[in-house]
KOLDREN-666777 format. One record per residue: x, y, z of N, C-alpha, C in turn; residue in one letter. Coordinates in Angstrom, 1 decimal. Layout:
neast / nnorth / nup / caeast / canorth / caup / ceast / cnorth / cup / res
X / Y / Z / X / Y / Z / X / Y / Z / A
...
% end
This chain:
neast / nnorth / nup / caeast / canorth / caup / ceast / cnorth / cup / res
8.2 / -7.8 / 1.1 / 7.7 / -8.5 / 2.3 / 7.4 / -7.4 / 3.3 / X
6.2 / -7.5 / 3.5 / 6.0 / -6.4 / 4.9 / 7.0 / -6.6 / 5.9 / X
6.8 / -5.2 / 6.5 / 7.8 / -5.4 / 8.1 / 6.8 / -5.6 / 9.1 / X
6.7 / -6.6 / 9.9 / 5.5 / -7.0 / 11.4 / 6.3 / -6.2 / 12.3 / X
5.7 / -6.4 / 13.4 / 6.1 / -6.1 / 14.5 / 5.1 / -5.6 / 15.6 / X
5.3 / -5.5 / 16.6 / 4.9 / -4.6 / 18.2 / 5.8 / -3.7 / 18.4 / X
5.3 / -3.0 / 19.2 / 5.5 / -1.6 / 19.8 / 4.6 / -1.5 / 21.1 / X
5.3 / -1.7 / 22.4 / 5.1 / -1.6 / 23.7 / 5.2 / 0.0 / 24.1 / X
4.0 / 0.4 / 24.5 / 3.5 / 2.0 / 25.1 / 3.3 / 1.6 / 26.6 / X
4.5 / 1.9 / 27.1 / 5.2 / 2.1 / 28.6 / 4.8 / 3.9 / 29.0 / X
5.3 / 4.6 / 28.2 / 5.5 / 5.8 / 28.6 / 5.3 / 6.9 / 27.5 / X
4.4 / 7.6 / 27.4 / 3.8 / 8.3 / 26.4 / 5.3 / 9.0 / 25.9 / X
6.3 / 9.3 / 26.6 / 7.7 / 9.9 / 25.6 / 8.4 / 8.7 / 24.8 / X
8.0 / 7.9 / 25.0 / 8.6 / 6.3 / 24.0 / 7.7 / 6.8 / 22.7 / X
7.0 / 7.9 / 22.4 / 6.6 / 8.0 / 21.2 / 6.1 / 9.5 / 20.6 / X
7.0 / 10.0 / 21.5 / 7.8 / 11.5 / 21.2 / 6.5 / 12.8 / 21.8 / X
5.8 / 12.2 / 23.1 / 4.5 / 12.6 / 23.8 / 5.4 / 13.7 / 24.5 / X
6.7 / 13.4 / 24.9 / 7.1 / 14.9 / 26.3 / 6.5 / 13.9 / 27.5 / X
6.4 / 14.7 / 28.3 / 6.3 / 14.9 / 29.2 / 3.9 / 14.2 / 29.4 / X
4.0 / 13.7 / 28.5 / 2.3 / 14.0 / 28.5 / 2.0 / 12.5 / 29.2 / X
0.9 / 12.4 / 30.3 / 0.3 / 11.1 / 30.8 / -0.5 / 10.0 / 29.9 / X
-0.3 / 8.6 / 30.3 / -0.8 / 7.9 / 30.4 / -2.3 / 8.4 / 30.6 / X
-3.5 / 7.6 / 29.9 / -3.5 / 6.8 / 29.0 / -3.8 / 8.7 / 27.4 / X
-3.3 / 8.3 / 26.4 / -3.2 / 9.6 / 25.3 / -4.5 / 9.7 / 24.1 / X
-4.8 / 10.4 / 23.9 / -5.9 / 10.7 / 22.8 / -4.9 / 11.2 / 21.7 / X
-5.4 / 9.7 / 20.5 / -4.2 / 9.9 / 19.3 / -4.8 / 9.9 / 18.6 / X
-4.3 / 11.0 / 17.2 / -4.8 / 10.5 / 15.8 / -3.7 / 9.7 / 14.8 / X
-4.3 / 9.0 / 13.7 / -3.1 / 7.9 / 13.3 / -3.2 / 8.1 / 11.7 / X
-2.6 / 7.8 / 10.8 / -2.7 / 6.9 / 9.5 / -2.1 / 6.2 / 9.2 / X
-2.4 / 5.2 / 8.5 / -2.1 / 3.8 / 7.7 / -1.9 / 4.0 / 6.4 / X
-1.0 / 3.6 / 6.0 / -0.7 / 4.2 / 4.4 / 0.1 / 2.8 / 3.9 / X
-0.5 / 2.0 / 3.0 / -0.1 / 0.9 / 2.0 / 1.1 / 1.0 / 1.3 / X
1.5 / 0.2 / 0.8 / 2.9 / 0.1 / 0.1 / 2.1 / -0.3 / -1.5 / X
2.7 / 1.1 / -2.6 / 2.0 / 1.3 / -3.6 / 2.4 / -0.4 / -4.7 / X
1.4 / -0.3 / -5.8 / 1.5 / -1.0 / -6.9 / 3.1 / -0.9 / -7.7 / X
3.7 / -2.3 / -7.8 / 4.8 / -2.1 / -9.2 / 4.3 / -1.9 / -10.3 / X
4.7 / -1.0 / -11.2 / 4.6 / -0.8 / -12.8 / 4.6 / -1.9 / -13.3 / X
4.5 / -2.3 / -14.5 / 4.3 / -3.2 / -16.0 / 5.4 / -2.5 / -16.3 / X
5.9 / -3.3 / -17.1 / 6.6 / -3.2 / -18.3 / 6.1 / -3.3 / -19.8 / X
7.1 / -3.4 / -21.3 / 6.6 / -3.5 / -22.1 / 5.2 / -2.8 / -22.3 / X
5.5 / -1.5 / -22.6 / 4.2 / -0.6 / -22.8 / 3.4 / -0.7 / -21.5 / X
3.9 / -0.5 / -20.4 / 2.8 / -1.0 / -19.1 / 2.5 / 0.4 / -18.5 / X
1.3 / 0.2 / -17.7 / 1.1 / 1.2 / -16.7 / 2.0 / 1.3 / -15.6 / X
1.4 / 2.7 / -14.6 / 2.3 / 2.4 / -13.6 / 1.5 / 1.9 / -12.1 / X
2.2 / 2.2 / -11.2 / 1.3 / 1.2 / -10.3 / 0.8 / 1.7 / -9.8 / X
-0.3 / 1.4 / -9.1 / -1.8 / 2.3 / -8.0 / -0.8 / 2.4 / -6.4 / X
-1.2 / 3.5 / -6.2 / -1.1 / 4.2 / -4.8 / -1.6 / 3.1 / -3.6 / X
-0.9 / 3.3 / -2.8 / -0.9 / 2.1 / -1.8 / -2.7 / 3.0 / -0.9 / X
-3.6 / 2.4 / -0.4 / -4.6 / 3.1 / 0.2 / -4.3 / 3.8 / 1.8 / X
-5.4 / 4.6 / 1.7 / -4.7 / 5.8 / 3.0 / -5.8 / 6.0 / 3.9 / X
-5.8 / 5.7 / 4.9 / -7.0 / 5.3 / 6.2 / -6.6 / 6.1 / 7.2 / X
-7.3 / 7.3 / 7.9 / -6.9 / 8.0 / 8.8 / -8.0 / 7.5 / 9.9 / X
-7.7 / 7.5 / 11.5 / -8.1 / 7.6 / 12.6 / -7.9 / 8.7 / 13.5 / X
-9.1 / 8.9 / 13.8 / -8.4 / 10.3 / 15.1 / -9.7 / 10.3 / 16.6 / X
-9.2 / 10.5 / 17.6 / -9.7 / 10.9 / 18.9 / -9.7 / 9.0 / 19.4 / X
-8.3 / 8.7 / 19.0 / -8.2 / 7.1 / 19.8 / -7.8 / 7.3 / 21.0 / X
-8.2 / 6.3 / 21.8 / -7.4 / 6.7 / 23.3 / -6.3 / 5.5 / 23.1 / X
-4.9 / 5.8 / 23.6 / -4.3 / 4.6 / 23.9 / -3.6 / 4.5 / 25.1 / X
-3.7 / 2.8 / 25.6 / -3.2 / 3.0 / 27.1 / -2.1 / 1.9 / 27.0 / X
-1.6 / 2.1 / 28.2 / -0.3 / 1.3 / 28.1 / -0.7 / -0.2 / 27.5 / X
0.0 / -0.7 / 26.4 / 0.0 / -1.8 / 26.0 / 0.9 / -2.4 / 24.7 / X
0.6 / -3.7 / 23.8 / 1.5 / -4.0 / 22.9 / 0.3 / -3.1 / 21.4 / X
1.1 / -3.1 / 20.3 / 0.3 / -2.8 / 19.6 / 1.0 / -3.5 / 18.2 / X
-0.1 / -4.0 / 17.3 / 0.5 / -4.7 / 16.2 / 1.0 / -3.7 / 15.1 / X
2.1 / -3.2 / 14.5 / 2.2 / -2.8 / 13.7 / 2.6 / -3.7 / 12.2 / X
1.9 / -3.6 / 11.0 / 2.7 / -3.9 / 10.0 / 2.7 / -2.3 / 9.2 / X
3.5 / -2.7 / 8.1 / 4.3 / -1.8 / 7.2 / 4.4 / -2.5 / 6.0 / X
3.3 / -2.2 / 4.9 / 3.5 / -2.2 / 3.7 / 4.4 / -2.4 / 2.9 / X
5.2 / -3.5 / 1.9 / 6.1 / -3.1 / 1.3 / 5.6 / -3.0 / 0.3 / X
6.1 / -1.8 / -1.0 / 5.7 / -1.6 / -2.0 / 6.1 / -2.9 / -3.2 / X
5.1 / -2.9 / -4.4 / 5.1 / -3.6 / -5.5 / 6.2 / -3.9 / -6.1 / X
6.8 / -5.5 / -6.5 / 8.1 / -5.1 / -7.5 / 7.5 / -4.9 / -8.7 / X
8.1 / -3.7 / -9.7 / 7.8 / -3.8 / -10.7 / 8.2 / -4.7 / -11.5 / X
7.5 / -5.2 / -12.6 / 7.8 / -6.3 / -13.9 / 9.2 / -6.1 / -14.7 / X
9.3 / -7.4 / -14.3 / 11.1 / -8.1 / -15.3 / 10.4 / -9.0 / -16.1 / X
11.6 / -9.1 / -17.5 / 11.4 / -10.3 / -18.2 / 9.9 / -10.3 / -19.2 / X
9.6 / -11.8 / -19.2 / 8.2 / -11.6 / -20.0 / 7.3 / -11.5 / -19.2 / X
7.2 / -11.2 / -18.0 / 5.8 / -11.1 / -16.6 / 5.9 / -9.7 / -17.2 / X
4.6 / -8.8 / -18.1 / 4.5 / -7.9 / -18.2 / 3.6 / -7.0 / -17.0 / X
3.3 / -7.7 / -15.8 / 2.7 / -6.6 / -15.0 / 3.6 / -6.8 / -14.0 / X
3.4 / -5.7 / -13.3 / 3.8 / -5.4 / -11.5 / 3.4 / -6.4 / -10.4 / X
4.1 / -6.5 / -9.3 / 3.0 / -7.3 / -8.3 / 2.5 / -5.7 / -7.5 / X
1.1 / -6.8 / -6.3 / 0.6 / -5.7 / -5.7 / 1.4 / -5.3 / -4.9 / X
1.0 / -4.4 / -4.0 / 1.6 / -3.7 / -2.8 / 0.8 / -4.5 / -1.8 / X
1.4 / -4.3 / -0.8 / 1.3 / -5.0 / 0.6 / 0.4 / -3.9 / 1.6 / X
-0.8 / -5.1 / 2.1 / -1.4 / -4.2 / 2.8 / -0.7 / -3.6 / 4.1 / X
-1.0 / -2.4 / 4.8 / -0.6 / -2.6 / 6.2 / -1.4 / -1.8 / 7.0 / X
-1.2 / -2.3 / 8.9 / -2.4 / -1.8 / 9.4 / -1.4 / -1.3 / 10.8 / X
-2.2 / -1.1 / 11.8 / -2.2 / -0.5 / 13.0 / -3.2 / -0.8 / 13.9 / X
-3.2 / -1.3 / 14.7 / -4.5 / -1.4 / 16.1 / -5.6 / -1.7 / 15.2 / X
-5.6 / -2.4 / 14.4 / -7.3 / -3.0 / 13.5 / -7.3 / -2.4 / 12.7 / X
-6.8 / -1.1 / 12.1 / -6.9 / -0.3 / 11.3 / -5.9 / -0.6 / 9.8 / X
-6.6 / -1.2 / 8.8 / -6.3 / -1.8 / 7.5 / -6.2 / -1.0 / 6.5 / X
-5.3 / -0.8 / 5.6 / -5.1 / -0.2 / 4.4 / -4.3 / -0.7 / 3.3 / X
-5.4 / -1.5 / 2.4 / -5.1 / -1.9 / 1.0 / -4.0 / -1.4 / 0.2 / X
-2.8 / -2.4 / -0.1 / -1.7 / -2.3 / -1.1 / -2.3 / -1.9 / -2.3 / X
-1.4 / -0.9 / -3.3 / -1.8 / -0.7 / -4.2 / -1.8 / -1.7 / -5.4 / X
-2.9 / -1.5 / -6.3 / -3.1 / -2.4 / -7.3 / -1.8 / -2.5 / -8.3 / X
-1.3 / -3.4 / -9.0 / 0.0 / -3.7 / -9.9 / -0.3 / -2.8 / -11.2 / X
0.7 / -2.3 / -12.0 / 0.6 / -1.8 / -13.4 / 0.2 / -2.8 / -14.1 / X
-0.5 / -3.1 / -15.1 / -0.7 / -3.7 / -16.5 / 0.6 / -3.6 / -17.3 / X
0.7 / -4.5 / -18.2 / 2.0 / -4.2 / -19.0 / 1.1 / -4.5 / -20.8 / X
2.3 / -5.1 / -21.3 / 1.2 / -5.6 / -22.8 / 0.4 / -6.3 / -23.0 / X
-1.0 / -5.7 / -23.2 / -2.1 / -6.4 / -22.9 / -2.6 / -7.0 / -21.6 / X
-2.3 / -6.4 / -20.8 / -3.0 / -6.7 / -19.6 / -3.5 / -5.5 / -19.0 / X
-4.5 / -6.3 / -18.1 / -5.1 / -4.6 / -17.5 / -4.6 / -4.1 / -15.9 / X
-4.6 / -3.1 / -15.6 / -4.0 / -2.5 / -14.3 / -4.9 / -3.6 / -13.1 / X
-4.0 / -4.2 / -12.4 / -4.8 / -4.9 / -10.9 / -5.3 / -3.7 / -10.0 / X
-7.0 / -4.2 / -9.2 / -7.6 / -3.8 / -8.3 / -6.3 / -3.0 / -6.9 / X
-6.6 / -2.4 / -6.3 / -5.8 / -2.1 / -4.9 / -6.4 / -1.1 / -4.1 / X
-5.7 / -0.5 / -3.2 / -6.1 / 0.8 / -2.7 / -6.7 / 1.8 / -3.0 / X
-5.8 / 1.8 / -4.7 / -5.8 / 2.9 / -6.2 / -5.6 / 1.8 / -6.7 / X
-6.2 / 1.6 / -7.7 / -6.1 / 0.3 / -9.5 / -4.9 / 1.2 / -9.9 / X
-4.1 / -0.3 / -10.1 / -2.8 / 0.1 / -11.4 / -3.6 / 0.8 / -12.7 / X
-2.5 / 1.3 / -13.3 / -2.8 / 1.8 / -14.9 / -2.5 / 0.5 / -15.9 / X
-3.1 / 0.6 / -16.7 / -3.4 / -0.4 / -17.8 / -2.5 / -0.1 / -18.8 / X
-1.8 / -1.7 / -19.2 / -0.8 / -1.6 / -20.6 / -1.8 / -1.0 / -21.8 / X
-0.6 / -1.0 / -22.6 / -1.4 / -0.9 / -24.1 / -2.0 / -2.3 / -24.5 / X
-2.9 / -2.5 / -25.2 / -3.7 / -3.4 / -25.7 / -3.6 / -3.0 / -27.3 / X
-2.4 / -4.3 / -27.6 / -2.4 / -4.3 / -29.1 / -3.3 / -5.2 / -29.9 / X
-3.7 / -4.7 / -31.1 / -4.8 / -5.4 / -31.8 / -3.8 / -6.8 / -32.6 / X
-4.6 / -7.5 / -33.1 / -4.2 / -8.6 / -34.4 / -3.7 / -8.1 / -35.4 / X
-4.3 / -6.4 / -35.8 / -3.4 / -6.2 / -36.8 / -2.2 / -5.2 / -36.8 / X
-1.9 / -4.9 / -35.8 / -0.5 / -4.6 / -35.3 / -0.7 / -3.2 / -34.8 / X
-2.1 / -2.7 / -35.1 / -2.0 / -1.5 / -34.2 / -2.0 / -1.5 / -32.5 / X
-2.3 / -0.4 / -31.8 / -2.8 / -0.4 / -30.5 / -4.0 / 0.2 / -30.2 / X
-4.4 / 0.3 / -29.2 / -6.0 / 0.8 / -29.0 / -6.3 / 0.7 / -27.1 / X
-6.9 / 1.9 / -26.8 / -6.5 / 1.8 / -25.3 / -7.9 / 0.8 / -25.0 / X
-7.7 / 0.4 / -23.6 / -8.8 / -0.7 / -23.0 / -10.1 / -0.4 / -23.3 / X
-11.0 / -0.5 / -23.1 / -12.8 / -0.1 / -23.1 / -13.1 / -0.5 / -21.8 / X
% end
């Protein structure tokens, strides 16, 4: 479950500025909460995505923060991961990472695409995706 929240910018040292005025020129990143692995021969999970901003101005105000939680990896017979959770900052979005594959499934889309299980044939060998 992502973390939400606001963050009220009263005073540029509420966010470790010193001494620096109202209103600040910031640079930022957004970084996703990565893909769970597969199990059962699975991949592992894709990288949560990573979005940089720089020469923002900010002035006193609320600001929306979420926080990505990363993928659970796969239990049981659910051979893939879930995704990762997107998270953002002031409009600024960045895609959870995609889930691992497990047996016979393939890695889920994300930030970064999970890695893909093995794909076993009918006659008992394995053989990687195409």
């Amino acid at each position: 479950m992502p973390r939400i929240g606001s963050r009220g910018l009263t005073s540029a040292a509420a966010f470790g500025f010193g001494s620096a005025s109202l209103p600040i020129l910031a640079d930022y990143v957004v970084i996703a909460g990565g893909g769970g692995g597969g199990s059962n021969y699975g991949g592992g999970g894709g990288a949560g995505a990573l979005r940089y901003s720089s020469g923002n101005t900010l002035v006193p105000a609320s600001y929306s923060v979420v926080v990505g939680a990363g993928g659970a990896y796969s239990t049981g017979t659910i051979y893939y991961g879930s995704q990762g959770s997107n998270s953002s900052f002031n409009s600024l979005v960045s895609t959870g990472g995609g889930y691992g594959g497990g047996n016979n499934v393939k890695g889920g889309n994300g930030g970064s695409g999970g890695g893909s299980g093995t794909y076993f044939t009918t006659s008992g060998g394995y053989r990687d995706w195409e």
